[in-house]
PDB file of N, CA, C, O and CB in Angstrom:
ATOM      1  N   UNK A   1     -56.727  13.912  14.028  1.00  0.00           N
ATOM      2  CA  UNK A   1     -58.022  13.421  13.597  1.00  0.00           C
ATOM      3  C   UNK A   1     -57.917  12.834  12.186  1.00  0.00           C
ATOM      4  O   UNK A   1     -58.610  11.887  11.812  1.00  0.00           O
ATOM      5  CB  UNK A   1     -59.070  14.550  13.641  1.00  0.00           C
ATOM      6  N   UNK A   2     -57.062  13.419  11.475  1.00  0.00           N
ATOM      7  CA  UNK A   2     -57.076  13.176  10.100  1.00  0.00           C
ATOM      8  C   UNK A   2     -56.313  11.383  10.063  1.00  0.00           C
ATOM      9  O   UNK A   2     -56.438  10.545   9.170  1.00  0.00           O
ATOM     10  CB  UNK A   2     -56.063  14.620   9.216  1.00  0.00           C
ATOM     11  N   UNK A   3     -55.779  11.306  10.976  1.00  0.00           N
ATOM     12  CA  UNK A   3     -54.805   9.713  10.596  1.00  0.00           C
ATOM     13  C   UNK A   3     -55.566   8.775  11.492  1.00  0.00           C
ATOM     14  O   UNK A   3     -55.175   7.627  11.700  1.00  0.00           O
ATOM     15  CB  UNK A   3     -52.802   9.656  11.134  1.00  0.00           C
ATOM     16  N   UNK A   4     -56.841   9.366  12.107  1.00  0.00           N
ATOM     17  CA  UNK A   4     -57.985   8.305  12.664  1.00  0.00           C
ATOM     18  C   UNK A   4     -58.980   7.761  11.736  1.00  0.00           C
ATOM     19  O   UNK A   4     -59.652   6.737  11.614  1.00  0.00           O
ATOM     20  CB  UNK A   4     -58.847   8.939  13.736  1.00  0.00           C
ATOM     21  N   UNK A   5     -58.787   8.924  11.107  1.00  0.00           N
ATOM     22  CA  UNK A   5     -60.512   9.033   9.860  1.00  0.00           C
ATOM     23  C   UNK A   5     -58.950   7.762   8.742  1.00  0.00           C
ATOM     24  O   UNK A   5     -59.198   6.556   8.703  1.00  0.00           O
ATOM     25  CB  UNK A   5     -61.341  12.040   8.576  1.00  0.00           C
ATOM     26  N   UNK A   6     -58.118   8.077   8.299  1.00  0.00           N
ATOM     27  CA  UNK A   6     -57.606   7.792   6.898  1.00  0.00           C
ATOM     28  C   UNK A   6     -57.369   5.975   7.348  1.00  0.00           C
ATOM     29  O   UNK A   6     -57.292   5.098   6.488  1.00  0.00           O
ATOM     30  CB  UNK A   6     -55.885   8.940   6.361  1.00  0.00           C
ATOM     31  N   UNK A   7     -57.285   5.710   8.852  1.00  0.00           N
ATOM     32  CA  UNK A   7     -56.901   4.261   9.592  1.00  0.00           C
ATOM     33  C   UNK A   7     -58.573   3.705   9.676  1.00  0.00           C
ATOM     34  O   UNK A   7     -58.805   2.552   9.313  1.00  0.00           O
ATOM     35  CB  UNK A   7     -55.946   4.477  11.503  1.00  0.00           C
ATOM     36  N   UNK A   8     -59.549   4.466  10.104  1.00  0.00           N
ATOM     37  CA  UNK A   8     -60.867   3.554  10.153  1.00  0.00           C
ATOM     38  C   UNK A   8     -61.461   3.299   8.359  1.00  0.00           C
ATOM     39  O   UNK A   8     -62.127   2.341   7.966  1.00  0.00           O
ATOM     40  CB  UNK A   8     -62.254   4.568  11.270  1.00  0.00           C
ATOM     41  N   UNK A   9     -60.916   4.604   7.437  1.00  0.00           N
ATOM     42  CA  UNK A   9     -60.592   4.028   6.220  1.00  0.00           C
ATOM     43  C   UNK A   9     -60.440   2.506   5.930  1.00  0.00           C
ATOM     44  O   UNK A   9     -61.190   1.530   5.924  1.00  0.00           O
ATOM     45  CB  UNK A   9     -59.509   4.578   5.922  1.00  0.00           C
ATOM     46  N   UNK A  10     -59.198   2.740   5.707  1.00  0.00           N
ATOM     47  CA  UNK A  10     -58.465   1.230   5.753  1.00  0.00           C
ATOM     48  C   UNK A  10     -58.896   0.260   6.562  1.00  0.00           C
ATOM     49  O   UNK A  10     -58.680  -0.823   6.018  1.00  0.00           O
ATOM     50  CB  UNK A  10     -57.131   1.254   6.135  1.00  0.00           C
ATOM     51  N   UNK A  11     -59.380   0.144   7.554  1.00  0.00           N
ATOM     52  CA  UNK A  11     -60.428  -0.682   7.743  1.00  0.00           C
ATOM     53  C   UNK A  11     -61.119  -1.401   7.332  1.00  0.00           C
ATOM     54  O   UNK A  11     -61.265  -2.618   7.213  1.00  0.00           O
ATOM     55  CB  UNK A  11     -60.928  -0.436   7.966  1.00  0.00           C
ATOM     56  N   UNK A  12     -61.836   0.008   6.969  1.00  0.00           N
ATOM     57  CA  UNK A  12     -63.079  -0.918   5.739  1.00  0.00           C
ATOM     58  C   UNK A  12     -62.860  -1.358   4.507  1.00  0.00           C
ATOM     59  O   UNK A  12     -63.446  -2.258   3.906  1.00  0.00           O
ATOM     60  CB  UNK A  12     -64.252  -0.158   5.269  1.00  0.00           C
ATOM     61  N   UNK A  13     -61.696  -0.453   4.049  1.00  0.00           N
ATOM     62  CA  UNK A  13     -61.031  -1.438   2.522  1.00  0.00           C
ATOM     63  C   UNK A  13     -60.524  -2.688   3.195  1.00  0.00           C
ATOM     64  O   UNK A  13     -60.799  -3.755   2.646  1.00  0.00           O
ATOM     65  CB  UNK A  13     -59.429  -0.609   1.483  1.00  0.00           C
ATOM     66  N   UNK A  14     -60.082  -2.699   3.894  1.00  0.00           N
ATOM     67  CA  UNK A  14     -59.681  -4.334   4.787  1.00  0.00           C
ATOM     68  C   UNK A  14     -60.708  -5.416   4.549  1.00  0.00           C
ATOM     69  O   UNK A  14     -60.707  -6.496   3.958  1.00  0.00           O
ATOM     70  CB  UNK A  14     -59.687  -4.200   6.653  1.00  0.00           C
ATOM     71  N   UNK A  15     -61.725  -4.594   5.349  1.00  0.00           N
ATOM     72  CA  UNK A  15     -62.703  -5.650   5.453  1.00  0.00           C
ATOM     73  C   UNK A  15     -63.460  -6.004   3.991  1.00  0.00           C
ATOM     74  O   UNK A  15     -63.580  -7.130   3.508  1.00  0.00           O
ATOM     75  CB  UNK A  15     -63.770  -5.180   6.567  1.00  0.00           C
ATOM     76  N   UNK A  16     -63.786  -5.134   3.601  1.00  0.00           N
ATOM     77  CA  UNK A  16     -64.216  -5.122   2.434  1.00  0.00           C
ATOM     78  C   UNK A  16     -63.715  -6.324   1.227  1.00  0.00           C
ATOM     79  O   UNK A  16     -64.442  -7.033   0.532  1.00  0.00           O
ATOM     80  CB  UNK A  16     -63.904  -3.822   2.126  1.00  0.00           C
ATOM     81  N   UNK A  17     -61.945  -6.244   1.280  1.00  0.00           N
ATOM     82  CA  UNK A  17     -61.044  -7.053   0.804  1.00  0.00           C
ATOM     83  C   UNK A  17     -61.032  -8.625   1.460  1.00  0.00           C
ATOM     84  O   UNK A  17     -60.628  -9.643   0.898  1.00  0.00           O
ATOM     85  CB  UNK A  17     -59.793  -6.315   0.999  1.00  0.00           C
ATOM     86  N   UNK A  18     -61.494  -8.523   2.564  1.00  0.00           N
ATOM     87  CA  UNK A  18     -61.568  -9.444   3.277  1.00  0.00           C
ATOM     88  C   UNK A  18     -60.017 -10.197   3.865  1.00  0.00           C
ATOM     89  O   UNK A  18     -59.777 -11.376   4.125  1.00  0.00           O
ATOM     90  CB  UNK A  18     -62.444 -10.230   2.499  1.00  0.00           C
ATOM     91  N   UNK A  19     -58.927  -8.682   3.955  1.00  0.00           N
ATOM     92  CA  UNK A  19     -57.514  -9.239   4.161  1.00  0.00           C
ATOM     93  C   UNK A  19     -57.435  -8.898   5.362  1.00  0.00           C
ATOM     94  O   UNK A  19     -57.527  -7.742   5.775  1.00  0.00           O
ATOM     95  CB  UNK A  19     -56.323  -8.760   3.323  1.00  0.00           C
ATOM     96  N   UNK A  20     -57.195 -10.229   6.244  1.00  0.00           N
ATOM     97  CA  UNK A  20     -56.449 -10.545   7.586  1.00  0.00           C
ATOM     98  C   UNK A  20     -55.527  -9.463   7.761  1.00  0.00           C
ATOM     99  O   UNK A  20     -55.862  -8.682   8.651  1.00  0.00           O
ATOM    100  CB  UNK A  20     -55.647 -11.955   7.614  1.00  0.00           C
ATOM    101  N   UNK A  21     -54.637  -9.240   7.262  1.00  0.00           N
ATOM    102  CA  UNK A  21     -53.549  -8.565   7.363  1.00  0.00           C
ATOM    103  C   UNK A  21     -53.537  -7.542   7.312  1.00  0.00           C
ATOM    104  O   UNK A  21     -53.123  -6.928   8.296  1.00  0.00           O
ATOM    105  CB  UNK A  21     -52.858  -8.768   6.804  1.00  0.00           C
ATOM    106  N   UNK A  22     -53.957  -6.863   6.212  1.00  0.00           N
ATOM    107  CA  UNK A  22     -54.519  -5.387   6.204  1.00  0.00           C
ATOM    108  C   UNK A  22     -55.117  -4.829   7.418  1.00  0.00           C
ATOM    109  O   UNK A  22     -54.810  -3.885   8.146  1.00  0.00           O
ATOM    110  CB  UNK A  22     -55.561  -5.251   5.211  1.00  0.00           C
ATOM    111  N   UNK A  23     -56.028  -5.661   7.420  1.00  0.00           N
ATOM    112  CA  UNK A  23     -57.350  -5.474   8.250  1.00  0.00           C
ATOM    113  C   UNK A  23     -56.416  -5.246   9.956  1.00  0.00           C
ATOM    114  O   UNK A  23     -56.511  -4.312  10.753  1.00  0.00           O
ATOM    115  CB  UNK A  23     -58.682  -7.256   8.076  1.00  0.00           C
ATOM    116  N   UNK A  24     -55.433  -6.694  10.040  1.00  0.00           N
ATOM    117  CA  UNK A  24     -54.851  -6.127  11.486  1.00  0.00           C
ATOM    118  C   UNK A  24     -53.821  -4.817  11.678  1.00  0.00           C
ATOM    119  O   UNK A  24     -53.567  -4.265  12.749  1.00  0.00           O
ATOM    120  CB  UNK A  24     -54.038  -7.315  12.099  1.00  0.00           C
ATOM    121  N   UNK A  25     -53.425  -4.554  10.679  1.00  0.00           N
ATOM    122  CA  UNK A  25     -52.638  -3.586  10.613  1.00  0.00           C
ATOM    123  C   UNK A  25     -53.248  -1.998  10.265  1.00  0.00           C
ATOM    124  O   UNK A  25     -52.547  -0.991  10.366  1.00  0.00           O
ATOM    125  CB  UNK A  25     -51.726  -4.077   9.693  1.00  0.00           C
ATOM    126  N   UNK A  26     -54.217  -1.993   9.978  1.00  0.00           N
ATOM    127  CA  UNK A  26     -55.350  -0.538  10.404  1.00  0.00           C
ATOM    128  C   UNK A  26     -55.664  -0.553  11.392  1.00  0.00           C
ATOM    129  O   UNK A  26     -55.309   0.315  12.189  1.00  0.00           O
ATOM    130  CB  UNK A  26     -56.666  -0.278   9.836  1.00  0.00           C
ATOM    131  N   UNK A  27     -56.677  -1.837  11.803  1.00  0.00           N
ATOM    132  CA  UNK A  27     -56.850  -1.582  13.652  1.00  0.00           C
ATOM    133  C   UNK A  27     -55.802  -1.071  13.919  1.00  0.00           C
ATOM    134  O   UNK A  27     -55.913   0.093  14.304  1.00  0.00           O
ATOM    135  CB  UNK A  27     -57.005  -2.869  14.765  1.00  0.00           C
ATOM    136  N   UNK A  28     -54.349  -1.646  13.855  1.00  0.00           N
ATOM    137  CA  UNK A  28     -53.310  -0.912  15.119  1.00  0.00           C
ATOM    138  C   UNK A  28     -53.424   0.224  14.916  1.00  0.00           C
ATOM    139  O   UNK A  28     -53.740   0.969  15.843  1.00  0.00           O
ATOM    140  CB  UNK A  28     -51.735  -1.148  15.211  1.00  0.00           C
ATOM    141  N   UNK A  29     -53.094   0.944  13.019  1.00  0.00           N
ATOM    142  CA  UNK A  29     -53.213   2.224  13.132  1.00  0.00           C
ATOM    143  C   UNK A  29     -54.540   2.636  13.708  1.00  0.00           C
ATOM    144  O   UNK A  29     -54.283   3.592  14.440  1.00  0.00           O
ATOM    145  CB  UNK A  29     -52.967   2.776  11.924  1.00  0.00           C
ATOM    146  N   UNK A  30     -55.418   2.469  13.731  1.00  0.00           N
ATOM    147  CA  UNK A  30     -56.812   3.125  14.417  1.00  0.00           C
ATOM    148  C   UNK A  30     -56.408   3.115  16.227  1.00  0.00           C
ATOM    149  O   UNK A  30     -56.373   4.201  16.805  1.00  0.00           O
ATOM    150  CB  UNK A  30     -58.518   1.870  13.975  1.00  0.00           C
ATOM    151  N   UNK A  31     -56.186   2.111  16.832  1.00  0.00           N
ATOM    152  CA  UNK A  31     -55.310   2.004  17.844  1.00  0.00           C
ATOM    153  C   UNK A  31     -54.874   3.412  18.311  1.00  0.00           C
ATOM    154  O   UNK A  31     -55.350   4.252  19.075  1.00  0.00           O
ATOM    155  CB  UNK A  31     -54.188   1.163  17.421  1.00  0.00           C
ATOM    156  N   UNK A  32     -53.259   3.280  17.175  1.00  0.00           N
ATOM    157  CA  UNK A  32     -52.281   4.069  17.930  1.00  0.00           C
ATOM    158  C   UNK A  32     -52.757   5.853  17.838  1.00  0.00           C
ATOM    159  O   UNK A  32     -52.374   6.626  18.717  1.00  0.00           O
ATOM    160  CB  UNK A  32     -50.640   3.711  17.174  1.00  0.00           C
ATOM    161  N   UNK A  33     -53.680   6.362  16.583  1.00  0.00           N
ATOM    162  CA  UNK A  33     -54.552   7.509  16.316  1.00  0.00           C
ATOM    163  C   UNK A  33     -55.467   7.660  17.787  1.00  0.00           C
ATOM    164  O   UNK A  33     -55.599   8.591  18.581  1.00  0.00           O
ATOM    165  CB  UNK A  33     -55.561   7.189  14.833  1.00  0.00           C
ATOM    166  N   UNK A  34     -56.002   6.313  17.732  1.00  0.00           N
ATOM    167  CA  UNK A  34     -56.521   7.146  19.304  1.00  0.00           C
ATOM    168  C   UNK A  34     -56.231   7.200  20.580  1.00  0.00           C
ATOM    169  O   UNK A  34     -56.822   7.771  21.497  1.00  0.00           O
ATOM    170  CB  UNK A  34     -57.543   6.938  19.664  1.00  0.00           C
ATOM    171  N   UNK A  35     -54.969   6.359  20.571  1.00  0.00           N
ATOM    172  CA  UNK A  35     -53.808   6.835  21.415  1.00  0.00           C
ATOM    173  C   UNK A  35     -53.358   8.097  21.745  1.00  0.00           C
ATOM    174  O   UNK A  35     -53.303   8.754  22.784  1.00  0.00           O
ATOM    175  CB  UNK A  35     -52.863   6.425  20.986  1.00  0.00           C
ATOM    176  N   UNK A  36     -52.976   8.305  20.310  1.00  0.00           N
ATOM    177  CA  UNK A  36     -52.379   9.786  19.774  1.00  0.00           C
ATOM    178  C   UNK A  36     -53.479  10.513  20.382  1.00  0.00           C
ATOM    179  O   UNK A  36     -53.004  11.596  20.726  1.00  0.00           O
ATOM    180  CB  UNK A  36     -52.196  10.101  17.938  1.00  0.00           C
ATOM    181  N   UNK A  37     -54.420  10.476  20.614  1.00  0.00           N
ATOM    182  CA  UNK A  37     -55.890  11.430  20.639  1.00  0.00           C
ATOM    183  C   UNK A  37     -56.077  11.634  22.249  1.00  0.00           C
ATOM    184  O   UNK A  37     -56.463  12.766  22.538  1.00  0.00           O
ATOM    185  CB  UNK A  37     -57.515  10.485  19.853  1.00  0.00           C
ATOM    186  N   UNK A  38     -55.920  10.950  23.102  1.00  0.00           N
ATOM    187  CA  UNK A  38     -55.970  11.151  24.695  1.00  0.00           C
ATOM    188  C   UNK A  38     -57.520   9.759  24.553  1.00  0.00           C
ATOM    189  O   UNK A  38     -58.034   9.316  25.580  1.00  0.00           O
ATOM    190  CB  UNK A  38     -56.436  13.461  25.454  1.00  0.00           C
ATOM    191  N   UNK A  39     -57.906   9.394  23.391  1.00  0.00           N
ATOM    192  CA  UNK A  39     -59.099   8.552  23.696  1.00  0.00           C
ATOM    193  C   UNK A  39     -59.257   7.137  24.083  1.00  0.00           C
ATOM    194  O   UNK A  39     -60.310   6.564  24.360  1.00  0.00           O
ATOM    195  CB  UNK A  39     -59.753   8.598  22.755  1.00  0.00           C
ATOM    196  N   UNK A  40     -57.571   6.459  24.053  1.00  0.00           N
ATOM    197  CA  UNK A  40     -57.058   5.028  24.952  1.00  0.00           C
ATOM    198  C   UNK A  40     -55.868   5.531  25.323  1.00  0.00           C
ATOM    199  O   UNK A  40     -55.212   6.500  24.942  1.00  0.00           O
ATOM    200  CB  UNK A  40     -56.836   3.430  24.119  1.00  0.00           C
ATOM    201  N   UNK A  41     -55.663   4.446  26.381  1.00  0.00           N
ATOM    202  CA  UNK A  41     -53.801   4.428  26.791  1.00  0.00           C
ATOM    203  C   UNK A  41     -54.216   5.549  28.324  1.00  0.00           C
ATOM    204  O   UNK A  41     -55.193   6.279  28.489  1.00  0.00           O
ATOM    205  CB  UNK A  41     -52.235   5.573  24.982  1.00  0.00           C
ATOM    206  N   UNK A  42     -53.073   5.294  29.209  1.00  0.00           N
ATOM    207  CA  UNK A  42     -53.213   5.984  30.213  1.00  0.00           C
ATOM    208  C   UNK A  42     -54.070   7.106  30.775  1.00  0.00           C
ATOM    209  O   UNK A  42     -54.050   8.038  29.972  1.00  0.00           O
ATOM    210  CB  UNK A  42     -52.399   6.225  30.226  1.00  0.00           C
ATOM    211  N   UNK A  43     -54.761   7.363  31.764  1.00  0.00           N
ATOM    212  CA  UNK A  43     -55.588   8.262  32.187  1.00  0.00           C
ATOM    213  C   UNK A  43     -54.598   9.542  32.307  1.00  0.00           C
ATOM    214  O   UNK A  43     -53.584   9.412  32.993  1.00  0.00           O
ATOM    215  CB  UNK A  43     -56.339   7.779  33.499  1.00  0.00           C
ATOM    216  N   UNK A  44     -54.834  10.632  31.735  1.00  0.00           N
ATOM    217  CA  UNK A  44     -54.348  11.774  31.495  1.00  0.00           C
ATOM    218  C   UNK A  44     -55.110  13.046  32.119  1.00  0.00           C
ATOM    219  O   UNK A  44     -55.269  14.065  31.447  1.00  0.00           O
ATOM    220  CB  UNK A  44     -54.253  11.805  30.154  1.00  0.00           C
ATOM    221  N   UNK A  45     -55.485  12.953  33.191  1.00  0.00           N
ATOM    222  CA  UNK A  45     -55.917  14.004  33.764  1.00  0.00           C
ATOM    223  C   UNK A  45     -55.699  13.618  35.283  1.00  0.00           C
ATOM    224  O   UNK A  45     -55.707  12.392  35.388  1.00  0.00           O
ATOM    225  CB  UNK A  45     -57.339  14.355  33.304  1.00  0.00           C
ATOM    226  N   UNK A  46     -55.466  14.395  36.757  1.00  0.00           N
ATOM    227  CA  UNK A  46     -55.710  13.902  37.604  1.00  0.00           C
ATOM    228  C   UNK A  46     -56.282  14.581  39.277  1.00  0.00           C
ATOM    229  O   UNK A  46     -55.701  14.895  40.316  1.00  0.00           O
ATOM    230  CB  UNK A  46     -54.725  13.300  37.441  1.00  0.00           C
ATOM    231  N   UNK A  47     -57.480  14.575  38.883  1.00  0.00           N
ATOM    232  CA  UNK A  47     -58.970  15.189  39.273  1.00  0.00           C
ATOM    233  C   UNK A  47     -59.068  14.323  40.546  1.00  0.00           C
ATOM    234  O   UNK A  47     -59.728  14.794  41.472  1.00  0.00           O
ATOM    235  CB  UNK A  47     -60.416  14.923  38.019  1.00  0.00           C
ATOM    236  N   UNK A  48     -58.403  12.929  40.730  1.00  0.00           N
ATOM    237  CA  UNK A  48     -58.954  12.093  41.798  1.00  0.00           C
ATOM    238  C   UNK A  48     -60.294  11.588  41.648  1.00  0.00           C
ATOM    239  O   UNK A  48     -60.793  10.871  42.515  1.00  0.00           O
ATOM    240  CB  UNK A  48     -58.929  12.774  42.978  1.00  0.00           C
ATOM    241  N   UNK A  49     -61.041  11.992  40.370  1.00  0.00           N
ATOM    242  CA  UNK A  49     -62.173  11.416  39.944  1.00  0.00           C
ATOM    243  C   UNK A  49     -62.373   9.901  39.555  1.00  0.00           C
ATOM    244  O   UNK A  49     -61.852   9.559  38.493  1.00  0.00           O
ATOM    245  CB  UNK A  49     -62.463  12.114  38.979  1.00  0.00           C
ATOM    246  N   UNK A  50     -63.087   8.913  40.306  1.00  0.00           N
ATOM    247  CA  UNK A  50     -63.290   8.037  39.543  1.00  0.00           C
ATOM    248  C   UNK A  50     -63.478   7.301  38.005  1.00  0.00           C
ATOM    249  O   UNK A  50     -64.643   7.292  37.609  1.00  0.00           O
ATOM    250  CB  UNK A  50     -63.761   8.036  39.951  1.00  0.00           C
ATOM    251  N   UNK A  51     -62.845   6.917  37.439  1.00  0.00           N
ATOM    252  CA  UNK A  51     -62.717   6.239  35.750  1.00  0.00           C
ATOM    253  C   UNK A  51     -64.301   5.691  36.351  1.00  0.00           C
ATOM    254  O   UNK A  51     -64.558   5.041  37.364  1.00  0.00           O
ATOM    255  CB  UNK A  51     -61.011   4.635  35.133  1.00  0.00           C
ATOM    256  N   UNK A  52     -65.250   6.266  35.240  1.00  0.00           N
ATOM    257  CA  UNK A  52     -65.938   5.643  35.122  1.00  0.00           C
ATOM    258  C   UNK A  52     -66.724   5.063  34.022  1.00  0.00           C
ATOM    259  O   UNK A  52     -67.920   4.771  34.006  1.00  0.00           O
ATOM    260  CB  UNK A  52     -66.264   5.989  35.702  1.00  0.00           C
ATOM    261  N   UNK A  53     -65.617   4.926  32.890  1.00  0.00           N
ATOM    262  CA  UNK A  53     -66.133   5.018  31.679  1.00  0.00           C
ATOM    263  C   UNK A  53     -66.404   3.567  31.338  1.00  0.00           C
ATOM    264  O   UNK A  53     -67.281   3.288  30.520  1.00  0.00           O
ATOM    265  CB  UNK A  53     -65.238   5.766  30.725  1.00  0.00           C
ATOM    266  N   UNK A  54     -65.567   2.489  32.032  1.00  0.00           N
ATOM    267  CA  UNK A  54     -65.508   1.223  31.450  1.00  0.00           C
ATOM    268  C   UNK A  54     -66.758   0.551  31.940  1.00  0.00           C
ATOM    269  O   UNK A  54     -66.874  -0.594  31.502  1.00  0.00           O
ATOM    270  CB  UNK A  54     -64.210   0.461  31.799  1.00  0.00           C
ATOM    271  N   UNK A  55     -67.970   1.058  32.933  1.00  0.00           N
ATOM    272  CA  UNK A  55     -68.885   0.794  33.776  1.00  0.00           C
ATOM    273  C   UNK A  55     -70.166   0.793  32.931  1.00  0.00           C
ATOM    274  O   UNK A  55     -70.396   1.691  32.120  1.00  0.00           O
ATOM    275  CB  UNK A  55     -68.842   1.724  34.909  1.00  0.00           C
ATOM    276  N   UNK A  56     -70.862  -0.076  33.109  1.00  0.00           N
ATOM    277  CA  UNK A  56     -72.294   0.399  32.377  1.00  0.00           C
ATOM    278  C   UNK A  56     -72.917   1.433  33.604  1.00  0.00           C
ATOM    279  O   UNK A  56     -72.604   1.382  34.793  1.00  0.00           O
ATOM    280  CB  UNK A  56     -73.551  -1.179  31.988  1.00  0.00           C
ATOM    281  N   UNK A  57     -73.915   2.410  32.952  1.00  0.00           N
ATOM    282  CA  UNK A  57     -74.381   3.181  33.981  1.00  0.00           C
ATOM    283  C   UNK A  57     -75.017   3.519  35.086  1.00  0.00           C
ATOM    284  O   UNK A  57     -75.039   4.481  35.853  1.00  0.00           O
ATOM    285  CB  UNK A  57     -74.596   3.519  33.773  1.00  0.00           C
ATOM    286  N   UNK A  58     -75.929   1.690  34.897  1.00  0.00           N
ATOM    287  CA  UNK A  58     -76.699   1.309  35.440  1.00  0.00           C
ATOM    288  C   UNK A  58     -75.645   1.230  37.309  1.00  0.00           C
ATOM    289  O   UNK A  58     -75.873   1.681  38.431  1.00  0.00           O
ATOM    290  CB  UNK A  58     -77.317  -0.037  34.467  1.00  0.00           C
ATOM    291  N   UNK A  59     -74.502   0.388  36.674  1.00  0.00           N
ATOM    292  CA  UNK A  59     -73.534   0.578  38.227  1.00  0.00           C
ATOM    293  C   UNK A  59     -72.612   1.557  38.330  1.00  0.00           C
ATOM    294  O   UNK A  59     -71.440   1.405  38.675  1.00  0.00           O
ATOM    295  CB  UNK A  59     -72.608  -0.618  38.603  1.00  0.00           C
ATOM    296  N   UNK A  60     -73.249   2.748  37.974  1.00  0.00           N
ATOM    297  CA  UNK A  60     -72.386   4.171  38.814  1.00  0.00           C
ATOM    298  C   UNK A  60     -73.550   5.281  39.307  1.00  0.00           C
ATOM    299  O   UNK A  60     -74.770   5.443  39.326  1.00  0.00           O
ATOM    300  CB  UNK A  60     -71.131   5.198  37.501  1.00  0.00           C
ATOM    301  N   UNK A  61     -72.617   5.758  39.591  1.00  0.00           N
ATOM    302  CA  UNK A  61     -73.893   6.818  40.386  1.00  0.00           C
ATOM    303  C   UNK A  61     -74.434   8.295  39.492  1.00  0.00           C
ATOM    304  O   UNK A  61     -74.517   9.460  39.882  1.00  0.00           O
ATOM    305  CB  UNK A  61     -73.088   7.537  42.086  1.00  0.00           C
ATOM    306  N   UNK A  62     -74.738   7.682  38.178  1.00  0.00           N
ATOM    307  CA  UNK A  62     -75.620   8.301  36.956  1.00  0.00           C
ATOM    308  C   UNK A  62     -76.446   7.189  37.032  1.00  0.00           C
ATOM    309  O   UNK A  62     -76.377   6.966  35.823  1.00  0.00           O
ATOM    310  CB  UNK A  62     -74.911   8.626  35.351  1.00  0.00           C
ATOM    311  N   UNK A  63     -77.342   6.094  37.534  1.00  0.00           N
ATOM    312  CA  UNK A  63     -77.914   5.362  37.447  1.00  0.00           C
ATOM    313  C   UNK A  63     -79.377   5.712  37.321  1.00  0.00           C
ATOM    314  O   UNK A  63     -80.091   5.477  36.346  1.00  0.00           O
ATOM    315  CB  UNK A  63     -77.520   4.724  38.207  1.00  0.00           C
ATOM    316  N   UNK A  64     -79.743   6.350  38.527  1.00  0.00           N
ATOM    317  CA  UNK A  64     -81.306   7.374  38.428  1.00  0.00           C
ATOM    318  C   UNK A  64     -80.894   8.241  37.655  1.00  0.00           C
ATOM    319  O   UNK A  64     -81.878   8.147  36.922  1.00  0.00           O
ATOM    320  CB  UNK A  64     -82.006   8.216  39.825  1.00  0.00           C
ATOM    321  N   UNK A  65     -80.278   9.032  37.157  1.00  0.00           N
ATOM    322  CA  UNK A  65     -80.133  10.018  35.856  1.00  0.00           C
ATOM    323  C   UNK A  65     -80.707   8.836  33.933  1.00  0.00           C
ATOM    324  O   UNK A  65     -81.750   8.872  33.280  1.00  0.00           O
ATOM    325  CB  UNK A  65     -77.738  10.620  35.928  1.00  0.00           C
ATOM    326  N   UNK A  66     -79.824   8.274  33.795  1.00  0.00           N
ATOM    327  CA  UNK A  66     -80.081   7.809  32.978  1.00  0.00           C
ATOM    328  C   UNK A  66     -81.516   7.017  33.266  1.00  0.00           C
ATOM    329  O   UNK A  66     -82.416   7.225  32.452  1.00  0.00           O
ATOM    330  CB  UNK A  66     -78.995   7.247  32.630  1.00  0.00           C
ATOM    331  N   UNK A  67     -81.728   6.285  34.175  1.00  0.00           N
ATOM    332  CA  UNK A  67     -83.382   5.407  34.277  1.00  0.00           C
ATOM    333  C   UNK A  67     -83.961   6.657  33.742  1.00  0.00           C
ATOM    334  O   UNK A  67     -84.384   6.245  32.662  1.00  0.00           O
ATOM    335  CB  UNK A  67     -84.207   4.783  36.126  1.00  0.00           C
ATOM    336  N   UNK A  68     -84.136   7.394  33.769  1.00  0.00           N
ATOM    337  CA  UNK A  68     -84.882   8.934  34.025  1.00  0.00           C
ATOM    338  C   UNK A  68     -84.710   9.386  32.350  1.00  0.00           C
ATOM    339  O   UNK A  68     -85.422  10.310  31.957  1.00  0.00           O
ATOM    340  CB  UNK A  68     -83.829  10.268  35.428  1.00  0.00           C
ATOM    341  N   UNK A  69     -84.073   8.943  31.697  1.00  0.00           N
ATOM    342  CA  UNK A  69     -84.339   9.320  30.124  1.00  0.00           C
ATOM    343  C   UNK A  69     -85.151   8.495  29.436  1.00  0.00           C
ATOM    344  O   UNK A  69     -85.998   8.897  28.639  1.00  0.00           O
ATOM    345  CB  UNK A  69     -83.142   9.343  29.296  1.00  0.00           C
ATOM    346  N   UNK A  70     -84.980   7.557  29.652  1.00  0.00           N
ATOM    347  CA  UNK A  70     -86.427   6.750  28.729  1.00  0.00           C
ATOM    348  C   UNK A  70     -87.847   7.063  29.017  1.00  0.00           C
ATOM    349  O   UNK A  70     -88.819   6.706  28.351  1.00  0.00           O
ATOM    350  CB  UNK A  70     -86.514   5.116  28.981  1.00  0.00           C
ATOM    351  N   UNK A  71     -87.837   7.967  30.384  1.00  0.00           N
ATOM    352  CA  UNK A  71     -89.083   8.684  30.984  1.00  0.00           C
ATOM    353  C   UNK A  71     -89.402   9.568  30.131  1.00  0.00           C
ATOM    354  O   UNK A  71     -90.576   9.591  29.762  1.00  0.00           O
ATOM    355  CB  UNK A  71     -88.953   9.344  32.294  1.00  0.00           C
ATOM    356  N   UNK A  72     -88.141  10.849  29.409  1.00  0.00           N
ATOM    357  CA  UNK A  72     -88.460  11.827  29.167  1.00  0.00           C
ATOM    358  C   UNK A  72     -88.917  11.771  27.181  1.00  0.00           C
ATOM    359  O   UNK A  72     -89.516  12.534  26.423  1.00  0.00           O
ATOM    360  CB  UNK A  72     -87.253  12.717  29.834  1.00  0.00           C
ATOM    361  N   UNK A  73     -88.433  10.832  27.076  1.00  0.00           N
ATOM    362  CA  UNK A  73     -88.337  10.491  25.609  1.00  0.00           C
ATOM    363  C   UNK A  73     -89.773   9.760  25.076  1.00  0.00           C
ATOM    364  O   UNK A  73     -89.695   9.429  23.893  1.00  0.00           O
ATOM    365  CB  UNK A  73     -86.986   9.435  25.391  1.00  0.00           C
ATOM    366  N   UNK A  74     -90.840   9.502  25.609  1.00  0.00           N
ATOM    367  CA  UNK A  74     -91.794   8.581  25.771  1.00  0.00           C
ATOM    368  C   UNK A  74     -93.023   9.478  25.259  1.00  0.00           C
ATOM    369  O   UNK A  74     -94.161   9.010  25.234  1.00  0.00           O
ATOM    370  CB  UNK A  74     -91.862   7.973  27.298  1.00  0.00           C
TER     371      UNK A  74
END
């Protein structure tokens, strides 16, 4: 966690600096940290469960679940 937080850092001194270079070379580290993390890069569990993360929710079958929160929030 600590070399995710110190890479989205650098980031923002990137951006901030407004250096191309910098700036691409934190993304990677931010990248490869959440690599390191199980949070990109190969599916690491195997449940036979559908990936359904890349989906908006509207097309999976949380669809009436989520319609159903702007109900409760109102």
């Amino acid at each position: 966690m600590h070399d995710l937080m110190s890479a989205r850092r650098a980031v923002r001194t990137a951006l901030a600096a407004k250096d191309s270079n910098a700036l691409a070379a934190s993304r990677r580290s931010v990248d490869k940290a959440k690599v390191g993390l199980g949070e990109r890069g190969p599916v690491w569990w195997s449940d036979a469960s559908p990936d359904l993360n890349r989906r908006m929710v509207r097309n999976t079958p949380y669809a009436d679940w989520f319609a159903g929160l702007s109900k409760t929030r109102e």
